[in-house]
N, C-alpha and C positions, 0 to 999 in steps of 0.2 A: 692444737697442732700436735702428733699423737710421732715418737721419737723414731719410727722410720722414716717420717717426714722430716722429720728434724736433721737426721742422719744422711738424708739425701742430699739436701740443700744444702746443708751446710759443706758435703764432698764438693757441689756445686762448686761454690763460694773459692775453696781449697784451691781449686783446679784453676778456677779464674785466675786467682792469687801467684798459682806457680806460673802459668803461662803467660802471664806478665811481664814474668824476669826473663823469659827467653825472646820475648815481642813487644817489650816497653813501648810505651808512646817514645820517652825520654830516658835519659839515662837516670836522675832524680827523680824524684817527686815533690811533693809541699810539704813540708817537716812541720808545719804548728797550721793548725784550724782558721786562724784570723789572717794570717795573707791567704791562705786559698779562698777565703771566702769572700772576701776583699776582691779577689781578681774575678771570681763570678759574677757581683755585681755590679762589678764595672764592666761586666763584658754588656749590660743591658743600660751602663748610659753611653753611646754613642752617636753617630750620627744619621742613626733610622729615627731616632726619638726626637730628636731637633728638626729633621727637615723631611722627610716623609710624611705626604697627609691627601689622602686621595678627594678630601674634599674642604678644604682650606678657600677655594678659592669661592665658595661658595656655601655665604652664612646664613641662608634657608635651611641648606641640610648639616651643617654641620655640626651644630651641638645633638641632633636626634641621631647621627652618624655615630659621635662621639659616645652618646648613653648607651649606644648596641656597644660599640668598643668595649665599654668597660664589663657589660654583660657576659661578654662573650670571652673577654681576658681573665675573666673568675672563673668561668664556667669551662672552659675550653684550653689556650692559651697555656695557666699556670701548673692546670694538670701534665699538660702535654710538657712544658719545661722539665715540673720533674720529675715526669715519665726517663725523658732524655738523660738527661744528669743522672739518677739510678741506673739506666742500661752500663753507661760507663764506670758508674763508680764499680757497679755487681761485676762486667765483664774485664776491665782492665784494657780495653783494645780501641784500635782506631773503628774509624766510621766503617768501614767495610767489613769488618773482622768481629765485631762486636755481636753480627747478626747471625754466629755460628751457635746461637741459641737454639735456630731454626735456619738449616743452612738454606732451604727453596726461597727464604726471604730476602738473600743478600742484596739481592735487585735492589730494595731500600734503600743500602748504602750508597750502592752506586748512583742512586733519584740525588739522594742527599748532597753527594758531592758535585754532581753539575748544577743543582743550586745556589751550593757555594762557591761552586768558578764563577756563576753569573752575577751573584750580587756583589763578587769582590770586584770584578771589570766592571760593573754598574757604578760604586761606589768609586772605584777608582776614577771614573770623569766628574762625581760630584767634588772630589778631593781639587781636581786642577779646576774647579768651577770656584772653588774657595781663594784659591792659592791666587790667582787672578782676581777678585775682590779684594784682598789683603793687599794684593802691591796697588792696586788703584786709591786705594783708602791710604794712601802715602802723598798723596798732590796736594797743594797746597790748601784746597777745598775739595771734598770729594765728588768726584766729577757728574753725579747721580744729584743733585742737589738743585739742579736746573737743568733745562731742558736743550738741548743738541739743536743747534738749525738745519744740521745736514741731514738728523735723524729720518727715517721713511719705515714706516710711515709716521704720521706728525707726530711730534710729543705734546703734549698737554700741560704747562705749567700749574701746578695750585691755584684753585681759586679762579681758574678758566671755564669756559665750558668743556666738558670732555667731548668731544663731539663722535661721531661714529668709528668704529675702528682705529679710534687714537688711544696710546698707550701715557703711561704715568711714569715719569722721569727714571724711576730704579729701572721700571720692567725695557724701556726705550734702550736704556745703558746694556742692559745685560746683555738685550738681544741684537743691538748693531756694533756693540765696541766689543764684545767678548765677546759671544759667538759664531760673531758674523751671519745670525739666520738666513735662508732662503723663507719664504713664508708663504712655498706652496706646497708641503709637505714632503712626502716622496717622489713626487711625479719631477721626472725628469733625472731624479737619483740623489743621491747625497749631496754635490756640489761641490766648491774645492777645498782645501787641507785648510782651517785656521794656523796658519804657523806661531802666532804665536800663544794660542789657547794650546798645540802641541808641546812647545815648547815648558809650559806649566805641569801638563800630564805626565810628563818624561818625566821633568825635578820628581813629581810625585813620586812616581814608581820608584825612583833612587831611593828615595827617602823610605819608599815600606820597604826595600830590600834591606837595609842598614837597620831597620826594628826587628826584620826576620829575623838577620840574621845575625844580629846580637843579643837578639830576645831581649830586646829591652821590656813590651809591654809585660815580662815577669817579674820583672823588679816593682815590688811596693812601691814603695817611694814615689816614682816615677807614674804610676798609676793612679797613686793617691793625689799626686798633682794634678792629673788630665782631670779627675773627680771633681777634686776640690773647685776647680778652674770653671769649670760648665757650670755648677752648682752655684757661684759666686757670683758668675754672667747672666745665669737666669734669675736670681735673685732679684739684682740690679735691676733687670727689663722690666720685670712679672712689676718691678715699683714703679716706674715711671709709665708700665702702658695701662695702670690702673686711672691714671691720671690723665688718658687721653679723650677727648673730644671725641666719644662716638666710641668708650670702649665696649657698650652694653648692647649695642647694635645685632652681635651673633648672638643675643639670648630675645631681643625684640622682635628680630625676624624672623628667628628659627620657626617653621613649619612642621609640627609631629604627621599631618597628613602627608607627607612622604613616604614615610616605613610604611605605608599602605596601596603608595602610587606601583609600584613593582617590589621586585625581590634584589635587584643588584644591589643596591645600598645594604642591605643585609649581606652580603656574600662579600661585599669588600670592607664589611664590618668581621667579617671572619678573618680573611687573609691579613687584615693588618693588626688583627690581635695577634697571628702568628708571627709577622714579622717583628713586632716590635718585642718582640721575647725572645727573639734569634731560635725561633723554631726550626725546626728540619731543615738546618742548614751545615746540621754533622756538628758546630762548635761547643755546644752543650753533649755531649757524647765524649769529646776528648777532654773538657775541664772535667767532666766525671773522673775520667782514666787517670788524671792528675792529682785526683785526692790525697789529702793526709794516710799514714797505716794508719791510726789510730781514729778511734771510735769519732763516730761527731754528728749534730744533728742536721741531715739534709733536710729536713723541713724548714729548720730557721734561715740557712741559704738561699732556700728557694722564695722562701717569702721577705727576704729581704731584697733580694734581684728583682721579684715583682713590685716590692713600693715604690724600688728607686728608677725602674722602668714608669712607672704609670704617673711618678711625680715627675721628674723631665719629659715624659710628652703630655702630660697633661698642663704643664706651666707653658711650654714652648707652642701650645693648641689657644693657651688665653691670649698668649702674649701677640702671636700670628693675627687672631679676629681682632684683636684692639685694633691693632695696627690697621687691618681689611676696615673695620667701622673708623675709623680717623679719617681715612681715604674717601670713602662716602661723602664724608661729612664737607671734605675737602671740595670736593666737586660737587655734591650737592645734586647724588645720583644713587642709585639702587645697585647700577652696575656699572666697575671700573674695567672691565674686559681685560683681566687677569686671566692670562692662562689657563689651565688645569695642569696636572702633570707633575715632572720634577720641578719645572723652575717657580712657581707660585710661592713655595717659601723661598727660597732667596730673594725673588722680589718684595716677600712684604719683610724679610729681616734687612733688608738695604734700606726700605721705604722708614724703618723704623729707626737706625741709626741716623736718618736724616733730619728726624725732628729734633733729635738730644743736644743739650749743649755740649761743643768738643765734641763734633761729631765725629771729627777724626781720630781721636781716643779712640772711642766707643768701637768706631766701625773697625778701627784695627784690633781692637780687641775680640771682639764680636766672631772677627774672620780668622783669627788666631786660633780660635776657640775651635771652631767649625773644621779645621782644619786638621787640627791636632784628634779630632774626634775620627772625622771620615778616615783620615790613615792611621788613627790606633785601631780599627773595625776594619779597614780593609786588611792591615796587617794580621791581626786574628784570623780572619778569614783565609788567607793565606797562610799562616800556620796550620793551620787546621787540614787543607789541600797536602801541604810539603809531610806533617807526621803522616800523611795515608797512604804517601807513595814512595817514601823513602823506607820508614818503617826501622827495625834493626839493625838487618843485614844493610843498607846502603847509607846509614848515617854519617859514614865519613864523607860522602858526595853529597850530601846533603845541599851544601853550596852550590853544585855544576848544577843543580833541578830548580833550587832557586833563582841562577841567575836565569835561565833558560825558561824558568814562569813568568818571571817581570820582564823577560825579554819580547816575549808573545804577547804579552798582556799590551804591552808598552807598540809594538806596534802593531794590532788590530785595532788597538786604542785610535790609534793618531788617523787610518782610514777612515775609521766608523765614528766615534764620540766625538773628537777633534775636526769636523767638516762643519761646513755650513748646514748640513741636515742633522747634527749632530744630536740637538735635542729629541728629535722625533726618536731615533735610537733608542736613547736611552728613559725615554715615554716607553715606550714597545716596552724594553726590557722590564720595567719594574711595572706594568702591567698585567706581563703572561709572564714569560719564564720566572721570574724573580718571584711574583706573588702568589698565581694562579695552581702549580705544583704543590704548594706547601698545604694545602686542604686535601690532597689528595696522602703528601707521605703521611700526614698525621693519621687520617682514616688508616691505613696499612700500618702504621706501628701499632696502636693501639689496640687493632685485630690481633698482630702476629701474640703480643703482650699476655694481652687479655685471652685471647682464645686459641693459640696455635700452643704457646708454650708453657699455660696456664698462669693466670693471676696469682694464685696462692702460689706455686712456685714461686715467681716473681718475688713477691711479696716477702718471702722469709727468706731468700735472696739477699735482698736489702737489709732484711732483718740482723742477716750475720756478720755482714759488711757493715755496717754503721751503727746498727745498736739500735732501730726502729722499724716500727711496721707502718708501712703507709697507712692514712688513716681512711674512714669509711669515703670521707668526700673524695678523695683520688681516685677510688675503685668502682663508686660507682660511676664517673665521669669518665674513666677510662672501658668500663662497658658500655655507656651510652654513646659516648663524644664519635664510635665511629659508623653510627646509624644517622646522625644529624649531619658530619660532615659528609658523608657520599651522599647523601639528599641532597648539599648545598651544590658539587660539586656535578652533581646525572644534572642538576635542573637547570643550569647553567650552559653545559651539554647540549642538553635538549634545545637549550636558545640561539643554537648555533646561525649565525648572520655571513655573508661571504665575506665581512674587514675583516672576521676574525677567523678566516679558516688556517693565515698564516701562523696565528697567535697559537690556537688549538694545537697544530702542526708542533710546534715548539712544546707545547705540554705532554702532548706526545713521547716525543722523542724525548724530552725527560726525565718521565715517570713511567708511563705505560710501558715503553718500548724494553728499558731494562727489568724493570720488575717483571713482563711478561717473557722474556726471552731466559731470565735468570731461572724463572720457576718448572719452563718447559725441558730446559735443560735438566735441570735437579730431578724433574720427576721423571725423564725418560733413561737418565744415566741411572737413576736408583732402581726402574724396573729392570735395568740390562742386568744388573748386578743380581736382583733377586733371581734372576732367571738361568744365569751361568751356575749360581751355589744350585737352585733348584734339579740344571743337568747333571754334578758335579755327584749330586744324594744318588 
């Protein structure tokens, strides 16, 4: 590195540094190394890692699902994390502001943050899908333990025949007492309001509004409890569904001729190594912004956010198939006609509390947990929104944007999540918008990175800021990761089907539409400009 470069980068660095104090994320920052880094990695245990699993409900493909996962979480994923986290620690700025690295980029930010409105109004109806298993898990017996006579269609008790199109006491509960399903999907429309599944979603919202805006999830303490708490739950499970009747069933069935039948299981092996690392969803950009001054290793950060991501869903992935092989075993079948989707883990984490003894501890606890996770993660997520658009100048109104966030959220909520079609919604969502975008901003950040605004820049960037240089595995991965991901992303494309041209639609308008609208602009406003100085000479 030869000291004009040195001298550049580091003015870099400076200028980030001053422009900081005039466009703060916060009015602080994190004064010592060990709470910031503490709150980093607990921003990756939450509740994508507990209940997120596109194919959970089926133990053919899902440990060969699971081995692309981890492949692709080394390879892809933890580069890309912290990728993210250095743009903010180097830039000091929110999601949007950060990308004046390369202003024709900003479109990014803007992909990034309607990411993150969607998976927080995503998240926010798994929150009232929680909150509603915790008060049921209050009856005398929890009500999921046997089977409903009015239930339709039939329920199945243990040790029945399961017979065609009959569901398994949790999944029966979920979908006629909470709910309320329709179970012809769209057709006909959503159906009508659950009142009192709305009624749960609301409490929610209250409840992330009071985290916002006390900012609780900054306080240690309080963080370290959510940690400690999940970590203590899964402990406990991961012991007793080692012990279940049929836990080895997702490693006897698993089929590796899948990763060969098509390419989708690979591609949704890609989207959920991004999501379960809270990729391109702007939140690792602002924990950057939040750094200590003082020196410290982003390396050890990032790879400690990656264990404890990959040990909570990797335990909460064992514990799920026990559960799915016990059920098997129960009926004395190959298939229990479990869902796919969002609700598959909730059904087998209800299915599971039902074996335990005290099942009504357990499952209060259980739903406790689940709860306090989905709205510490929806809450982040919603900070993350509130620093982008309030910013310095309107931090005193900070409050009128939040209420007026959870106010929107809360009732497009109660329309759309809250109906009797509710589930298919929120299926849609974390299928396309929520998943499907995030292989595309990663391709585009790691281009802009890597090759608009140079890597070696980059690089000693980080270098001045923290006191390291990324090492060879980040750099090379950050020039390859965005050749493999627009491959996953055209081939996909290219498979286009007419269910999914509303889905595409949505990816669209996510990504493409601002990133290509932001870029046409930058580059037609720069040539007007060159051309006035040019009349001017």
């Amino acid at each position: 590195m030869t000291q004009s470069e040195s001298t550049r980068s580091k003015s870099v660095s400076e200028s980030a540094e001053s422009e900081s104090t005039e466009d703060s994320i916060v009015s602080d920052r994190w004064s010592n190394n060990i709470t910031y880094r503490q709150l980093v990695v607990s921003s990756c245990i939450g509740i994508m890692q507990t209940w997120w699993n596109p194919y959970i409900h089926d133990l053919r493909k899902l440990v060969p699902f699971m081995f692309l996962y981890n492949v692709f979480s080394i390879t892809i994923a933890y580069p890309m994390f912290y990728l993210e986290l250095a743009l903010g620690v180097v830039t000091k700025k929110g999601v949007l502001r950060c990308w004046d690295l390369v202003p024709m980029a900003r479109g990014i930010g803007v992909a990034m943050m309607l990411c993150c409105v969607l998976t927080a109004f995503a998240l926010g109806g798994v929150s009232a899908w929680c909150l509603a298993m915790l008060v049921h898990s209050w009856h005398t017996f929890i009500p999921w333990l046997h089977c409903a006579a009015i239930a339709m269609p039939a329920c199945a008790a243990r040790h029945r025949p399961l017979s065609n199109g009959s569901e398994t006491p949790a999944q029966s509960f979920l979908f006629n007492f909470i709910l309320n399903l329709k179970r012809d999907g769209f057709e006909g429309g959503l159906g009508n309001v659950v009142w009192e599944l709305s009624a749960y979603y609301i409490i929610c919202w209250v409840l992330i509004y009071f985290i916002c805006m006390k900012r609780i999830y900054s306080y240690s303490k309080l963080v370290l409890f959510k940690d400690v708490t999940a970590f203590f739950v899964l402990l406990c499970f991961v012991l007793g569904a080692s012990r279940l009747n049929g836990a080895g069933a997702m490693f006897k069935q698993c089929d590796w001729s899948v990763l060969f039948d098509n390419l989708q299981i690979w591609r949704d092996a890609v989207e959920y190594s991004l999501m379960e690392m809270g990729v391109c969803q702007g939140v690792l950009v602002i924990l950057g912004a939040l750094c200590p001054k003082q020196k410290h290793k982003l390396s050890y950060t990032a790879l400690l956010s990656f264990a404890a991501s990959k040990t909570t869903t990797m335990t909460s992935v064992f514990i799920l198939g026990a559960t799915h092989g016990a059920l098997q075993i129960d009926y004395d079948t190959n298939t229990t006609y479990i869902w796919d989707g969002s609700s598959a883990s909730v059904v087998l984490w209800a299915d599971y509390v039902a074996r335990m003894p005290g099942s009504q501890f357990w499952s209060s606890l259980l739903f406790f947990t689940l709860l306090v996770l989905s709205l510490s993660s929806t809450a982040l997520l919603l900070q993350t929104v509130m620093s982008t658009v309030t910013g310095h100048t309107l931090r005193k109104v900070t409050w009128a944007f939040l209420v007026l966030g959870c106010f929107l959220f809360s009732i497009i909520g109660v329309i759309t999540l809250c109906t009797q079609g509710g589930l298919y919604v929120l299926n849609f969502l974390m299928q396309w918008p929520v998943a499907k975008p995030r292989v595309l901003i990663a391709a585009l950040s790691a281009i802009v990175i890597t090759y608009l605004y140079g890597q070696s820049t980059f690089c000693e960037d980080v270098y001045f800021v923290v006191g390291e240089y990324p090492g060879v595995f980040m750099r090379v991965c950050w020039a390859l990761t965005p050749i493999f991901l627009l491959s996953v992303f055209l081939s996909e494309a290219g498979s286009l089907q007419t269910s999914g041209v509303v889905g595409w639609a949505s990816v669209v308008i996510a990504v493409l539409l601002p990133v290509g609208v932001i870029m046409i602009f930058y580059l037609i406003f720069k040539c007007r400009v060159r051309n006035i100085l040019a009349d001017e000479k």
